[in-house]
C-alpha positions as CSV (number, residue, x, y, z in Angstrom):
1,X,33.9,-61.5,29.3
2,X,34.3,-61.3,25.7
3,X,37.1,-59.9,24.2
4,X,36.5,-57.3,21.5
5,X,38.5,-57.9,18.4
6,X,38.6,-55.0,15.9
7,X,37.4,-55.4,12.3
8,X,40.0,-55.0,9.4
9,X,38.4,-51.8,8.4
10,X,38.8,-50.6,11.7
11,X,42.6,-51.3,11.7
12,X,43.0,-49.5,8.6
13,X,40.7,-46.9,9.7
14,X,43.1,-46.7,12.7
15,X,46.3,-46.7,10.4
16,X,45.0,-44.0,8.5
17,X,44.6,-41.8,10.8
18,X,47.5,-42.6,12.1
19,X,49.8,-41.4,8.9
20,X,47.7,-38.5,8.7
21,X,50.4,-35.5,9.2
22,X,50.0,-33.5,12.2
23,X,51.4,-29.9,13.4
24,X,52.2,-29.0,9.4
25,X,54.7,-32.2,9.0
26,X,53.8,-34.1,5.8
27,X,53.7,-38.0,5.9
28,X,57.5,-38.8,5.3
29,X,56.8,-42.9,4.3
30,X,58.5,-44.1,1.3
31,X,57.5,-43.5,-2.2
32,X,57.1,-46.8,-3.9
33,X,57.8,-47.3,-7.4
34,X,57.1,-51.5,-9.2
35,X,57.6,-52.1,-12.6
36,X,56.8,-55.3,-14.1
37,X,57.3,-56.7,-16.9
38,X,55.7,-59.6,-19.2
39,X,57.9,-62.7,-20.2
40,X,61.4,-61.6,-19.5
41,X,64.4,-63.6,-19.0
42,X,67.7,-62.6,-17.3
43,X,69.8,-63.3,-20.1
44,X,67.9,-60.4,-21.7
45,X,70.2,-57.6,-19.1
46,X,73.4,-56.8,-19.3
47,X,73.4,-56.2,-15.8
48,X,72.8,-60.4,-15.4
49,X,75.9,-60.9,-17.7
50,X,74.3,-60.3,-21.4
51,X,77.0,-58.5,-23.5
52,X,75.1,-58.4,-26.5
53,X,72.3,-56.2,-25.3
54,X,71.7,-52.5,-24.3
55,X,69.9,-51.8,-21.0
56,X,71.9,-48.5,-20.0
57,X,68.8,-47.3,-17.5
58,X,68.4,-51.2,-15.7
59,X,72.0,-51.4,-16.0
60,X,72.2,-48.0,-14.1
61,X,69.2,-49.1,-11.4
62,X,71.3,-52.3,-10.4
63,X,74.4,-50.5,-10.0
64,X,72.6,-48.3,-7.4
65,X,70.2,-50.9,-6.1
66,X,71.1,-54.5,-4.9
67,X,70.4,-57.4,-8.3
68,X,68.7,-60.6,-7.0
69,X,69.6,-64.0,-8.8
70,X,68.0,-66.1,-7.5
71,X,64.4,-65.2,-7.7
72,X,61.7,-67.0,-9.2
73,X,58.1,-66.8,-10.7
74,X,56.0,-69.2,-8.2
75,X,53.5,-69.6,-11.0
76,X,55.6,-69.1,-14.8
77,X,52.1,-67.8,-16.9
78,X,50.4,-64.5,-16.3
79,X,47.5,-64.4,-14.9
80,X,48.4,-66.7,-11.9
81,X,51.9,-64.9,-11.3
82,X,50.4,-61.4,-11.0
83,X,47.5,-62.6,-8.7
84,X,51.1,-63.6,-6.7
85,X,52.5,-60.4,-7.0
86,X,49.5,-58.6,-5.9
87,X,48.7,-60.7,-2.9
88,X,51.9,-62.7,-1.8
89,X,50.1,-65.4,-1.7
90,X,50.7,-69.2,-4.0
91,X,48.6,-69.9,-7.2
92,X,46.4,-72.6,-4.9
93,X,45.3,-69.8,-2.4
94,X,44.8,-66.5,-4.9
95,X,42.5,-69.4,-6.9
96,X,43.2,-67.3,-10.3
97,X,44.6,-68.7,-13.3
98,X,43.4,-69.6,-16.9
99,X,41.3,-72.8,-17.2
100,X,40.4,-72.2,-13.6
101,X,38.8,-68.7,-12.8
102,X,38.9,-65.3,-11.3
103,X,40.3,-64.2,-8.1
104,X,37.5,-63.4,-5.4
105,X,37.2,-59.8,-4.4
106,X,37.4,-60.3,-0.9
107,X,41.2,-61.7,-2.1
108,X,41.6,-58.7,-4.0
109,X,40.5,-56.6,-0.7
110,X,44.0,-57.7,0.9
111,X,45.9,-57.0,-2.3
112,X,48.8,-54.3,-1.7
113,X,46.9,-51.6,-4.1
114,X,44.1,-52.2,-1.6
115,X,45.9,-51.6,1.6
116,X,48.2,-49.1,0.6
117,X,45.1,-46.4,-0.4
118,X,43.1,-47.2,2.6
119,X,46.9,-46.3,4.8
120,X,47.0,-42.7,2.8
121,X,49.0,-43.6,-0.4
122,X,47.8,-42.0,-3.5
123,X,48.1,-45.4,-5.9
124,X,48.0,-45.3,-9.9
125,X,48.4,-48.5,-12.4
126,X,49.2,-48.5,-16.1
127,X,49.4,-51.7,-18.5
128,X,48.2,-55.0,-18.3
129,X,46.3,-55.9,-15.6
130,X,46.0,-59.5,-15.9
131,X,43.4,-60.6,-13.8
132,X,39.9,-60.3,-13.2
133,X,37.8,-60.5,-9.7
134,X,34.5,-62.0,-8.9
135,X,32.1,-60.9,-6.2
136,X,31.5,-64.6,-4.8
137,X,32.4,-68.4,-5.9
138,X,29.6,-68.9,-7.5
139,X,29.6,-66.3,-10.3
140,X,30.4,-67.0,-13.6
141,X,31.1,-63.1,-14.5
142,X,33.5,-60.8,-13.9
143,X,33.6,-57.7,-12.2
144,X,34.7,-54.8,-13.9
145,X,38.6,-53.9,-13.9
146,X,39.2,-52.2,-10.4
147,X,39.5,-48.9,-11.5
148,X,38.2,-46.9,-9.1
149,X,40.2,-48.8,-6.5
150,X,43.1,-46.6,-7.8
151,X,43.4,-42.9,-7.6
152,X,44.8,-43.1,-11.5
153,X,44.2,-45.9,-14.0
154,X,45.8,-46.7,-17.1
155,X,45.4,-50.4,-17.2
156,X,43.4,-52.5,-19.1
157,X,41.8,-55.8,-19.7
158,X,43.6,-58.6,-21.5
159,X,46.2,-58.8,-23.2
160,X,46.0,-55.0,-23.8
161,X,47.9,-53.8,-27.2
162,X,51.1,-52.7,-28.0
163,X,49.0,-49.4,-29.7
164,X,48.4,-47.3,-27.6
165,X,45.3,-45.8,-29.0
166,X,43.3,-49.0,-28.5
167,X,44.2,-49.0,-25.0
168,X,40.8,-46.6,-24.0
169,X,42.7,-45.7,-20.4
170,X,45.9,-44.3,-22.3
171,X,44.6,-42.7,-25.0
172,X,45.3,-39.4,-24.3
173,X,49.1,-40.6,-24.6
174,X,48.8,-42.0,-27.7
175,X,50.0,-38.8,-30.5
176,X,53.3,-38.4,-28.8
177,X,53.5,-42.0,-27.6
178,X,51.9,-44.9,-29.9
179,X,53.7,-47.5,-29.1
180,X,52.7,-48.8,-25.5
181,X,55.7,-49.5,-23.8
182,X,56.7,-45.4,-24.2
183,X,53.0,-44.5,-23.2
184,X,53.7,-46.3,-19.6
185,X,56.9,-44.1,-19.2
186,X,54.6,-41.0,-19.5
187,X,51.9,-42.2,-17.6
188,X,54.5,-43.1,-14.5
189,X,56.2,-39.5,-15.1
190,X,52.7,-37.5,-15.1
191,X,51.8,-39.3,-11.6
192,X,55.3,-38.9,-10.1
193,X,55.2,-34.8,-11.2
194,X,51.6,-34.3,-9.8
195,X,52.1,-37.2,-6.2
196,X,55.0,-35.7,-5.6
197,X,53.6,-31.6,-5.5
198,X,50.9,-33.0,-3.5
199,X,53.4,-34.2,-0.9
200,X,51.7,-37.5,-0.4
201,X,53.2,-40.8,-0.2
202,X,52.4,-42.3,-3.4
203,X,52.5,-46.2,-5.0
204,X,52.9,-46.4,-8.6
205,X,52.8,-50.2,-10.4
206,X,53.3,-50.1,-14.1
207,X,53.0,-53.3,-16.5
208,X,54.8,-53.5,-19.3
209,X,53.0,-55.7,-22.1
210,X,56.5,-56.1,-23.4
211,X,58.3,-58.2,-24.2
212,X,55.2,-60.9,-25.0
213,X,54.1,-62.4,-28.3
214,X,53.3,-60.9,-30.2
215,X,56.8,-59.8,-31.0
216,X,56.1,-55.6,-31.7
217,X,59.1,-53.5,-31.5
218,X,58.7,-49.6,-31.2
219,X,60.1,-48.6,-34.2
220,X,62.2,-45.8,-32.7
221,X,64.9,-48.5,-31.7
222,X,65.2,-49.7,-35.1
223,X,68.5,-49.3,-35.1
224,X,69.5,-50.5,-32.0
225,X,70.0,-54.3,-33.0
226,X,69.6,-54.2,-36.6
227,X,72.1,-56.8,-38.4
228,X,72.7,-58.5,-34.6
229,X,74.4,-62.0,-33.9
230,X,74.0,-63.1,-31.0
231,X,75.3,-65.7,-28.7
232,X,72.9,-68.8,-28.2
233,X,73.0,-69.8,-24.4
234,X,74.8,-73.1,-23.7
235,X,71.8,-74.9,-23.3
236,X,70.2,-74.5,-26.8
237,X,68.5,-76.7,-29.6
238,X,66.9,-80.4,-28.8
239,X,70.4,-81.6,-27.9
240,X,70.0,-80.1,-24.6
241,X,66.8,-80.9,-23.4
242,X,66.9,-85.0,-24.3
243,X,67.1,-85.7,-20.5
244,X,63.8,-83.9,-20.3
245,X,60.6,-85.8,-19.3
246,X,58.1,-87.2,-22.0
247,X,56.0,-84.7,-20.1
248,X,57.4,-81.7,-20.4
249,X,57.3,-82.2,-24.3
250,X,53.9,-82.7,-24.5
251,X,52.1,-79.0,-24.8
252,X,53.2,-76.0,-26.9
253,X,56.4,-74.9,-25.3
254,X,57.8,-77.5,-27.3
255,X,56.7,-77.5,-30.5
256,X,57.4,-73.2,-30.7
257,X,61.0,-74.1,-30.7
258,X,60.3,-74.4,-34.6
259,X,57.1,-72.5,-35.1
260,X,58.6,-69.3,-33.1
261,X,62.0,-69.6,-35.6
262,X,64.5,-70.1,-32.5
263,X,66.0,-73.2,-34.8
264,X,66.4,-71.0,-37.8
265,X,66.0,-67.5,-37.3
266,X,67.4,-67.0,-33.7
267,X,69.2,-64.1,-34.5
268,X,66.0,-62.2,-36.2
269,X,63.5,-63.3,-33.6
270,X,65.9,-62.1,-30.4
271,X,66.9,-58.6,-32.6
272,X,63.1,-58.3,-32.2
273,X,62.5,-60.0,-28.6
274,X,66.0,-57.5,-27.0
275,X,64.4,-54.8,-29.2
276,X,61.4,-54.4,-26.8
277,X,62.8,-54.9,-23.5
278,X,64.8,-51.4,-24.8
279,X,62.2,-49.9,-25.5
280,X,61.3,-51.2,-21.7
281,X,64.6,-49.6,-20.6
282,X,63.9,-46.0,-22.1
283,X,60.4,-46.0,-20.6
284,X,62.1,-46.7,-17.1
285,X,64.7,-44.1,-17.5
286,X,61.8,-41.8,-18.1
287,X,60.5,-43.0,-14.9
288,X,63.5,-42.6,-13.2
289,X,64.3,-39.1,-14.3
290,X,61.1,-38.0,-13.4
291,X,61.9,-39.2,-9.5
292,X,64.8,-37.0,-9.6
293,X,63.5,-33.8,-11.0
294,X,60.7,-34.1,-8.3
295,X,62.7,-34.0,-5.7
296,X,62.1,-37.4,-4.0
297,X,64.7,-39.5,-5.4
298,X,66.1,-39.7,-1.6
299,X,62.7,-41.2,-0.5
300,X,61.4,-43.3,-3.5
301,X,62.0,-47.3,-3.5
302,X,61.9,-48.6,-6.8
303,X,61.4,-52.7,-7.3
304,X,61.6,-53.9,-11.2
305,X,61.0,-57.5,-12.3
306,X,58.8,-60.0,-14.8
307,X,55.8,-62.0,-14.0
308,X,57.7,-64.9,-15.6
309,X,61.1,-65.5,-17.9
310,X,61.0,-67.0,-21.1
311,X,62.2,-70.0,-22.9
312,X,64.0,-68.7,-25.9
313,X,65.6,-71.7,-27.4
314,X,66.8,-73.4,-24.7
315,X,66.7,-76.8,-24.3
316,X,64.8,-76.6,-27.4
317,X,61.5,-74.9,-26.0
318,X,60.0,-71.7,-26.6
319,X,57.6,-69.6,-24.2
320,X,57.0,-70.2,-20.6
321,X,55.0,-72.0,-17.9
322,X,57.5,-74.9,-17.3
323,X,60.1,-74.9,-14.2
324,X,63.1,-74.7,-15.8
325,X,65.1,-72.0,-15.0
326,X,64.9,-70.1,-18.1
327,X,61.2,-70.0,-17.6
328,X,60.9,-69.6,-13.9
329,X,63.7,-67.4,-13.0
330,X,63.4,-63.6,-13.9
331,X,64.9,-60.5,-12.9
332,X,64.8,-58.7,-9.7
333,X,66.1,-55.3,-9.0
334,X,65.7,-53.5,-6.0
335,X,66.5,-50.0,-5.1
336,X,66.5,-48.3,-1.8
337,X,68.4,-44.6,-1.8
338,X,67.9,-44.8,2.2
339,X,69.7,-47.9,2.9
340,X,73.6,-47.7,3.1
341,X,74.1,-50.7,0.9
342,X,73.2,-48.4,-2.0
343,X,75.5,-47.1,-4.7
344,X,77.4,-50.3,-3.9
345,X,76.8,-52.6,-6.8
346,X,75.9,-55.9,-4.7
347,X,74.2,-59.0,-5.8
348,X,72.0,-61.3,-3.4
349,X,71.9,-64.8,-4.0
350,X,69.5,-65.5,-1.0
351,X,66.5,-67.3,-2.8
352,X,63.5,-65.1,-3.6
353,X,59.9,-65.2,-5.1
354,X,57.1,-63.3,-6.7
355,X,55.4,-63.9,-3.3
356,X,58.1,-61.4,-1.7
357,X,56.4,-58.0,-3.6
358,X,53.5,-57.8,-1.8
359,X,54.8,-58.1,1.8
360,X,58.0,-55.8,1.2
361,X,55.7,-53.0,-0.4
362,X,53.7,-53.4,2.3
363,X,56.3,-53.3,4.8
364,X,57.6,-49.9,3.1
365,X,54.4,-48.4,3.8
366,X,54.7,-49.4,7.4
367,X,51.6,-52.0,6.5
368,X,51.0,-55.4,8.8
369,X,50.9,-58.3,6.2
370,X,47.9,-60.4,6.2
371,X,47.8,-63.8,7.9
372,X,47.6,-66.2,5.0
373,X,50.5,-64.6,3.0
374,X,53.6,-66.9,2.0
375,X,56.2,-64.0,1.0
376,X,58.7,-62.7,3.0
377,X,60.4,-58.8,3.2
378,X,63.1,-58.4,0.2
379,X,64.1,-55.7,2.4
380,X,65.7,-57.7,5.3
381,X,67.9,-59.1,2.4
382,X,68.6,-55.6,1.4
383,X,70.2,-54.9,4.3
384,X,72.0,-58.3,5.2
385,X,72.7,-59.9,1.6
386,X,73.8,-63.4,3.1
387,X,70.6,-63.5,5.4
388,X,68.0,-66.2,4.4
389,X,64.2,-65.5,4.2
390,X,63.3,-68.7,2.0
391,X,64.4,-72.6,2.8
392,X,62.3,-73.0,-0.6
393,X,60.2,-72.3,-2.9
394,X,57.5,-74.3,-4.7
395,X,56.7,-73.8,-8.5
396,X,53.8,-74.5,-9.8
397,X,52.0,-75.7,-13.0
398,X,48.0,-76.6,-12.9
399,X,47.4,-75.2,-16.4
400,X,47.5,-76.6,-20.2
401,X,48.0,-80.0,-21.0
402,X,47.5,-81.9,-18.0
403,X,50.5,-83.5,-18.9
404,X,52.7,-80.8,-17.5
405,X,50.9,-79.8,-14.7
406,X,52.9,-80.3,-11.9
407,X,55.0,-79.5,-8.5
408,X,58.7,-78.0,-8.8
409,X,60.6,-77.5,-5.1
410,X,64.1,-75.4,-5.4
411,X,66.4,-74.2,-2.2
412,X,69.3,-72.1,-2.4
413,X,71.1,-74.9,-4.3
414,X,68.8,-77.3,-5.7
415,X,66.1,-77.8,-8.2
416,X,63.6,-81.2,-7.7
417,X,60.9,-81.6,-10.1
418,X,57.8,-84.2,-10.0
419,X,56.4,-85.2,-13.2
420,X,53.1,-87.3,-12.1
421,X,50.8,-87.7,-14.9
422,X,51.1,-91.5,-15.9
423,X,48.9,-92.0,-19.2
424,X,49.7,-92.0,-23.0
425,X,52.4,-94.4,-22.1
426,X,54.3,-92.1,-19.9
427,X,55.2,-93.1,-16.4
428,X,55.9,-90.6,-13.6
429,X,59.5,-89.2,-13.7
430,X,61.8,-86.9,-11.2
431,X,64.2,-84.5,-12.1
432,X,67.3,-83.4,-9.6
433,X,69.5,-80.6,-10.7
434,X,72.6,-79.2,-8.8
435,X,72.0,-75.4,-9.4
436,X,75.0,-74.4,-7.7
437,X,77.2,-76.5,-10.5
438,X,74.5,-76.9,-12.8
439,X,73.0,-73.7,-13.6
440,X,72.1,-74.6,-17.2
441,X,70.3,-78.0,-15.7
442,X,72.3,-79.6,-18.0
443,X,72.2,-82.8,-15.9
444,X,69.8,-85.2,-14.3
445,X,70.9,-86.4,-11.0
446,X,67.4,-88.3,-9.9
447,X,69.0,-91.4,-11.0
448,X,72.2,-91.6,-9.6
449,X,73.1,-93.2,-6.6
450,X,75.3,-90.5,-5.2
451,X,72.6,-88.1,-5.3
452,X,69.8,-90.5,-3.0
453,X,70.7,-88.2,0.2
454,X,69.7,-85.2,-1.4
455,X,66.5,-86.8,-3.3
456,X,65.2,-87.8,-0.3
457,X,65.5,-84.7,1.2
458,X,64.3,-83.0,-1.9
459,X,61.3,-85.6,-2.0
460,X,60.2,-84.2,2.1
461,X,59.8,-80.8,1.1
462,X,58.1,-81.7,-1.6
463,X,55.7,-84.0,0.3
464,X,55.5,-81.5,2.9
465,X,54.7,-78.4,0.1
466,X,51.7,-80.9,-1.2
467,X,50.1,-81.2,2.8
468,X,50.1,-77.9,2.7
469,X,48.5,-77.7,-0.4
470,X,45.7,-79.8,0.8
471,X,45.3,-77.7,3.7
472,X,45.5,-74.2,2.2
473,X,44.0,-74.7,-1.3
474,X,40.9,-72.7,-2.0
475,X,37.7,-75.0,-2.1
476,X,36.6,-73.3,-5.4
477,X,38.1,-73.0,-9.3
478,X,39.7,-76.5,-9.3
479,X,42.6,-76.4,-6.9
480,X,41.9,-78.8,-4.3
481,X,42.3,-82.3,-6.4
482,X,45.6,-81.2,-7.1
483,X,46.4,-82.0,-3.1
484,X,45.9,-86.0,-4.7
485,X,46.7,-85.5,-8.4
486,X,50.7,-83.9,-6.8
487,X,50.8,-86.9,-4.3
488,X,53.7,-89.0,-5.0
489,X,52.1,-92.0,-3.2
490,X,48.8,-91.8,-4.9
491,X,48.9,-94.6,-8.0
492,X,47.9,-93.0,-11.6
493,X,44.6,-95.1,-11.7
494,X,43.4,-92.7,-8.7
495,X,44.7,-89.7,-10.2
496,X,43.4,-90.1,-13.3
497,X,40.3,-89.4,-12.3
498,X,41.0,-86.1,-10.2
499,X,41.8,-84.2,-13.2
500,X,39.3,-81.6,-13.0
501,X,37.2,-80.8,-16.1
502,X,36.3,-77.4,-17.3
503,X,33.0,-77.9,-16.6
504,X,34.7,-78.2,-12.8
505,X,36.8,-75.0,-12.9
506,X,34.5,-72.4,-11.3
């Protein structure tokens, strides 16, 4: 006999119906609060050790919550990173990035906005979006931004603007608010106010445009860093980054060490760069106050991070997309008021990814996790701050110069990256750093003898990371000759030739 399997849409139908409330009680699941936002580095919180900046409201949120420092972007550019965060999925199985194309809507189907209205949450979005879907593999446009598959929208395509009467889905904020960041804060309030009378579980996901290029302060905080010095990290300027591979210095995070003024006007240029990430810290402080004088501060979750860091000097880059930690490690702050490892000022050094947001918003909302996701529940580190949910992680690069594309593994203590593009006189290069001892990656180990243990070790995970590639990678967009161009044991003269074109990335 055959055995009769139920259809997603059946299991959600079932779900739903399940969290429906019965005999007059209301559906008591968490609220769910994410706030995200663009290009942000930890050294830009004081709560991560910054003394020269003012974050009073994230300051406030990781005193309460639990601060995670060890969490990275899986995918350091945009688009890619917030396909991650929306699905918990790697780059090579969301098949969305620039140069490569749009995510497919059956994807977008088991994204966490997706699940989380179909299981009785009322779900908004405000900012950038990011991404764009596509009904099948074969066409070359885009369907419009998902709007409707949100109860209240306030996103919008691009890059989106820092005003916030070009942005046509915030408009109506735009008199009292006309700088963006601000408008978000209103937007997140007004939903909290009218979810929370409604006495439905509710999912709101704002995303800052701020703190990216390019650099546009509100002018309200004028004052708050005007005539600022501050301290360079100890890993700035060229100095620090000549153990770097020839490949790493080939696209434009290098050269906007000089044409983004880090050599010459650092202290004007991170005045205007701290300047918006307050402006980011009143907004959530709006957000937050607005959970209390609703009334469901006891029941409300709140998860705040970046979809990548930011390479402000260091090592003498500027921008993003690399794997080094200034880049690829960003801010994670989670708050649960239910848990009793609140209100206890704790900081998790368990290694964590953008893959995790999806999976623990779904577990809050009582949600199985789809099949082919890679993160893991933040909130099983919540409660046991040693526990482990990660052996690794891999980072990844397919995009720009094909120079830098690459495959980055990092565990709890160590950082190995693969450099394998062999032309224009460059040869494929490792780097090995000791995070534990070496957080500023000051120091190549790939070379020395005393290190070969760990290499190898290093070089498995790696290996096994690109099998899986090959085995997971969507057939579509590019992805799959990556399973040959990251194999260590494939020579150049093969690779070379795997490169796909953009005539190839559909």
């Amino acid at each position: 006999m055959t055995k009769f399997l139920p259809s997603a849409s059946i299991i959600y139908a079932l779900l739903l119906f399940a969290f429906l409330p019965a005999n007059g009680h209301a559906d008591e699941r968490p609220n769910i609060v994410f706030l995200m936002t663009d290009d942000q580095s930890t050294y830009s919180m004081g709560c991560y050790g910054n003394d020269d900046v003012q974050t009073p409201n994230l300051d406030r949120l990781a005193k309460a919550g639990i601060v995670f420092d060890r969490h990275y972007a899986t995918t350091a550019i945009c688009m890619a990173s917030r396909a991650t965060v929306m699905t918990g999925m790697y780059e090579y199985k969301t098949g969305c990035n620039f140069m490569h194309g749009h995510m497919l809507h059956s994807t977008w189907k088991n994204s966490y906005p997706m699940l989380l209205r179909e299981a009785g949450y009322t779900t908004a979005f405000a900012g950038k979006f990011g991404f764009e879907t596509k009904a099948t593999r074969d066409d070359k446009q885009a369907l419009p931004l998902p709007a409707n598959d949100f109860d209240r929208w306030g996103g919008g395509p691009g890059q989106t603007s820092y005003q916030t009467k070009k942005n046509k889905s915030m408009s109506a904020y735009a008199k009292e608010f006309p700088h963006s960041t601000m408008s978000y804060g209103a937007f997140g309030r007004d939903f909290i106010d009218d979810s929370a009378a409604a006495k439905k579980p509710f999912c709101l996901s704002i995303s800052f445009k701020a703190p990216h290029k390019p650099a546009t302060p509100d002018k309200r905080f004028n004052d708050v860093y005007a005539g600022k010095k501050f301290r360079k990290p100890k890993n700035f300027g060229r100095e620090a980054g000549k153990h770097f591979s020839a490949q790493s210095k080939t696209d434009r995070q290098y050269e906007r060490f000089y044409s983004w003024n880090y050599a010459d006007k650092y202290d004007e240029v991170m005045a205007k760069y701290h300047q918006q990430i307050h402006g980011v810290d009143a907004a959530v402080g709006m957000i937050v106050e607005a959970i209390e004088k609703a009334g469901v501060a006891d029941n409300t979750i709140i998860i705040y991070t970046s979809d990548n860091g930011f390479l402000c000097g260091s090592h003498g880059y500027g921008s993003k997309v690399l794997p080094y930690e200034e880049s690829s490690r960003v801010p994670l702050i989670v708050y649960d008021p239910r848990s009793q490892n609140s209100h206890k000022s704790i900081r998790c050094e368990s290694l964590t990814g953008l893959i995790d947001i999806a999976p623990t918003v779904l577990n809050i909302a009582e949600i199985p996790a789809p099949e082919n996701i890679d993160g893991r529940n933040l909130l099983d580190l919540y409660a046991d701050p040693s526990a482990t949910i990660h052996d690794d992680l891999v980072l990844i690069n397919v995009w720009g110069q094909p120079s830098t594309h690459g495959l980055t593994v990092v565990t709890q203590d160590t950082k190995y990256i693969y450099w394998g593009y062999g032309g224009d006189g460059m040869s494929p290069t490792e780097e090995l750093y000791d995070l534990h001892h070496d957080s500023a990656e000051m120091t190549n180990l790939a070379s020395r003898s005393a290190s070969e243990p760990t290499l190898r070790a290093m070089r498995q995970k790696y290996d096994d990371h690109v099998a899986r590639w090959n085995t997971k990678a969507v057939p579509y967009n590019g992805y799959q000759p990556y399973g040959k161009i990251f194999d260590r044991n494939t020579d150049w003269q093969q690779k070379e030739k795997l490169y796909p074109q953009p005539t190839d990335l559909k």
